[in-house]
N, C-alpha and C positions, 0 to 999 in steps of 0.2 A: 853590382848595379842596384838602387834602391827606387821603390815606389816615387813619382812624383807625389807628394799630398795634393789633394784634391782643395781647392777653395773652398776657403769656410766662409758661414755667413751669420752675422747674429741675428738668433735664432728669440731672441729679448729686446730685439729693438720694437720702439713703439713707434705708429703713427696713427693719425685721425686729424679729424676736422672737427672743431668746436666755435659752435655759433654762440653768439654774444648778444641777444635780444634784452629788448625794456621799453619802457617808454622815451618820448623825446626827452632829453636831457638830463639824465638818470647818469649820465658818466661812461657809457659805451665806448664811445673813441680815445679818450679819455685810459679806458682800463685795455682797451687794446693796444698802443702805443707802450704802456707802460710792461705790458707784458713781453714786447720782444724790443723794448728799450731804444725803439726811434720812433718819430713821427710816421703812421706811415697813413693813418686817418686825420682830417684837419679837424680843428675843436673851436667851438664858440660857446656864447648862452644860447644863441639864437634855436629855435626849434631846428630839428631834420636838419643839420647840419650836414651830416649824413645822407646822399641819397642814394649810394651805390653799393652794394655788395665788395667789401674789400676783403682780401685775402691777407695777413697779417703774421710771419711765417717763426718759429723759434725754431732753432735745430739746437740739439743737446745731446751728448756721447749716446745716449740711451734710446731719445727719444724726438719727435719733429712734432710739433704742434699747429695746426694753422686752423690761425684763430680767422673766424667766418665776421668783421664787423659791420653791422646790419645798419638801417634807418631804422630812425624810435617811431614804432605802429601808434599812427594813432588815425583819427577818423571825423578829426575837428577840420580838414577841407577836404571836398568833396570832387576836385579835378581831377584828370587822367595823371598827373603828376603825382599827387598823392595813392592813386588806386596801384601803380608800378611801386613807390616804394612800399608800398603794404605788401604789397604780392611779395617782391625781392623777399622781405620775412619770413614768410609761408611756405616760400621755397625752398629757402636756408636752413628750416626746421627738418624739413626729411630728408635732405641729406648730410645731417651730420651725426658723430657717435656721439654726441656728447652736445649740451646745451647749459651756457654760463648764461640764468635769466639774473636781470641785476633789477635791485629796488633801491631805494632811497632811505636809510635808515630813520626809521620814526614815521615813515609817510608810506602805506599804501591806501590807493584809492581807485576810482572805476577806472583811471586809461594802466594801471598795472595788473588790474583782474582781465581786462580785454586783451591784453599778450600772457597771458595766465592762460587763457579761454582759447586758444591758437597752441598749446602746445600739448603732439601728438601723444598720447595716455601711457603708452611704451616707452615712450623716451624716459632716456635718463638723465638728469636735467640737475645741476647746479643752484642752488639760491646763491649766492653775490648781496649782499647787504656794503652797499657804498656810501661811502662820505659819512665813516663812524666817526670821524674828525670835527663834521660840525656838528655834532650831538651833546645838545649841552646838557643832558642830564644822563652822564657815562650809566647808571644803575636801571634806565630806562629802555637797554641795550637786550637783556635777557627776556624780558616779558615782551618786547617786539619781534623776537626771534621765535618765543613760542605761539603769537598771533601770526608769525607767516610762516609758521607752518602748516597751517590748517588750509594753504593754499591749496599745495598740490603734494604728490609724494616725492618728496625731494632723495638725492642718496648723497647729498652733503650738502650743511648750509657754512658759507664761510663770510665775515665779518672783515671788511676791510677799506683804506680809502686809498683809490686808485688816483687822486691828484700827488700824495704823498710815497705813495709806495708801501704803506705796511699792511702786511699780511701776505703782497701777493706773491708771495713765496710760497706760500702756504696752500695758495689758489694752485698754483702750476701743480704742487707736490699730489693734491688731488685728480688734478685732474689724467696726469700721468699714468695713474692705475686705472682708468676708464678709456684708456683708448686701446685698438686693435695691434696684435703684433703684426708688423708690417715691414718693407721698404719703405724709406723718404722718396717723397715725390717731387719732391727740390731741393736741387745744387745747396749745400752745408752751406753757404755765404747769401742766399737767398733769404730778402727779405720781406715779399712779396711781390705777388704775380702780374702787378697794373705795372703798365710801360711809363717811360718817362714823362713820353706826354700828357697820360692820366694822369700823372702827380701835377706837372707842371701846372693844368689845369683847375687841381685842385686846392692848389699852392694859394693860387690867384683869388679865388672863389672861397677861401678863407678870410686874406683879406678885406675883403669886400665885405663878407658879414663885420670883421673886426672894427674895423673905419668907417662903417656907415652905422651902425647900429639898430637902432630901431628906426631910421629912414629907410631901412634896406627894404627895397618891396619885393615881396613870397615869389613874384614870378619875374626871375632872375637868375641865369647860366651861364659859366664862362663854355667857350667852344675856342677851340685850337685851331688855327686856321692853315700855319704854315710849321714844320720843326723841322730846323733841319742843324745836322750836326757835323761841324768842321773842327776835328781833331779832337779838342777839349773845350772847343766853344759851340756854345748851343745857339740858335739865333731860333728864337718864338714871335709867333704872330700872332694874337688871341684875341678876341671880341666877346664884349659882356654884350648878354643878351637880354633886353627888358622886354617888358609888355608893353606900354606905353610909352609916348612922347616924354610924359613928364615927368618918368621917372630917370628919362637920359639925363636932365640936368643934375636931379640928387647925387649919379654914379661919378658926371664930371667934374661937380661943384664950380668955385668960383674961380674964374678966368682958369679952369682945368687941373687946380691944384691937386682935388680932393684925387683923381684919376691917377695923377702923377705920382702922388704917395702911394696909391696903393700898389700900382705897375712895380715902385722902385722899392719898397717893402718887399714884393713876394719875388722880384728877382734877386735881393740879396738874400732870402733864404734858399731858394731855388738853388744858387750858388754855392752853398752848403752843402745842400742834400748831393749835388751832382761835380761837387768837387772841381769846379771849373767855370769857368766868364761867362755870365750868360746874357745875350743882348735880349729883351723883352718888348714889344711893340704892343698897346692893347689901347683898342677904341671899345667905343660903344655902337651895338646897335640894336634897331626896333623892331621884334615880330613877334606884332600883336595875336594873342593865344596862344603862343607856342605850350603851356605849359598845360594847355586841353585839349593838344591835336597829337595822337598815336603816333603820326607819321612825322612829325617834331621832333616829337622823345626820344624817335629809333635815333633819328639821324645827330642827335646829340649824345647819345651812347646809355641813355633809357632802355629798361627794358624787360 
């Protein structure tokens, strides 16, 4: 009769969390997406595209990465809207092992030294130089790598453009050796931690910024009203949220088209992401300040 072996366990597996801050539109969602190769952040020009704390998840033989993607800190509105996703920031700084700050190759300026100035003295913290792609003087590349460094003490600066994908190879392989030995904390097929309905919602709320563009007005939320899920079809209820009267008509446009489009846009991707029919209903409606009342924000999933 022989010894049962006892379960082994790798004793070299990595895990941690790495937050992904910068300012608004520097490519955050953008490099997060591309790092574990789906959508799972929505992406525009538009500012704070961004206003939740997403969870962003890679598992790899060796190692589980989940990536933290933040709202880009900034300080140009001064509503409770803005003061949550600053905060969201703040918080996502202390708890993680590891910090990917990302800049804009060729451009730093005061709103990248103000999430410069938020991040904790111990940390060990990434530079991310994005968008080396539109850099139209490549030679210009080395002398702005030694001016950001006199930022902070970085323990790797890496060069790369997150709409293309090169480099970020090279991002992961770093980051890899800065994270804790650990268990994964989620399911190997796990792609992050928001429910269907938070995608669904932010599906929509992409949209919205894409089709509207600069008519889109700053205090505007999509809310889920009804999900509910029969086999492989999703049936969603959702209502954009404005601040005003008048900016119901920008969201419906003429005779209701502009609405229609954006409804049937983010339900054909919708139906992508969730591999199945999805019926989508989406009005509009009106609550004024929502976007400077505390007890708004909870109840939209602010926080």
């Amino acid at each position: 009769m022989t010894d049962t072996p006892e379960p082994t366990t790798n004793t070299d597996f990595r895990c941690g969390y790495v937050a992904i801050v910068g300012r608004p539109n520097v490519g955050k969602s953008t490099l997060s997406n591309r790092l574990v190769g789906q959508k799972i952040s929505i992406v525009s020009r538009k500012a704070q595209t961004t206003r939740h704390r997403i969870h962003a998840v890679l598992t790899e033989p060796d190692a589980q990465f989940v990536f933290v993607d933040t709202p880009g800190f900034q300080r140009k509105h001064g509503s409770a809207l803005n003061r949550v996703m600053n905060r969201t920031v703040t918080q996502a700084l202390a708890d993680v092992d590891l910090v990917f700050l990302i800049v804009e190759a060729g451009r730093i300026g005061a709103d990248d030294r103000e999430v410069v100035a938020l991040l904790p003295p111990d940390a060990k913290v990434v530079l991310v130089i994005n968008k080396i792609d539109r850099l139209r003087d490549k030679a210009a590349l080395l002398p702005f790598i030694d001016q950001a460094r006199q930022l902070y003490s970085f323990v790797e600066i890496v060069p790369l453009s997150a709409e293309r994908g090169s480099n970020v190879d090279r991002l992961i392989e770093v980051a890899r050796g800065y994270l804790p030995v650990g268990e994964p904390m989620f399911d190997e097929d796990a792609i992050t931690d928001r429910s269907e309905r938070f995608m669904a919602s932010e599906y929509l709320r992409e949209k919205l910024f894409r089709l509207l563009g600069d008519e889109l007005p700053y205090g505007m939320a999509v809310e889920i009203e009804k999900y509910e899920v029969e086999g492989t079809l999703r049936r969603i209820h959702a209502a954009v949220i404005v601040d005003k009267e008048g900016h119901k008509g920008i969201v419906i446009g003429r005779n209701g088209e502009k609405l229609k489009r954006i409804a049937t846009d983010a339900r054909k991707e919708l139906e992508q992401l969730l591999d199945g029919k999805v019926f989508l209903e989406v009005w509009v409606k009106v609550r004024s300040g929502w976007a400077d009342d505390e007890r708004a924000l909870k109840s939209l999933g602010y926080e």
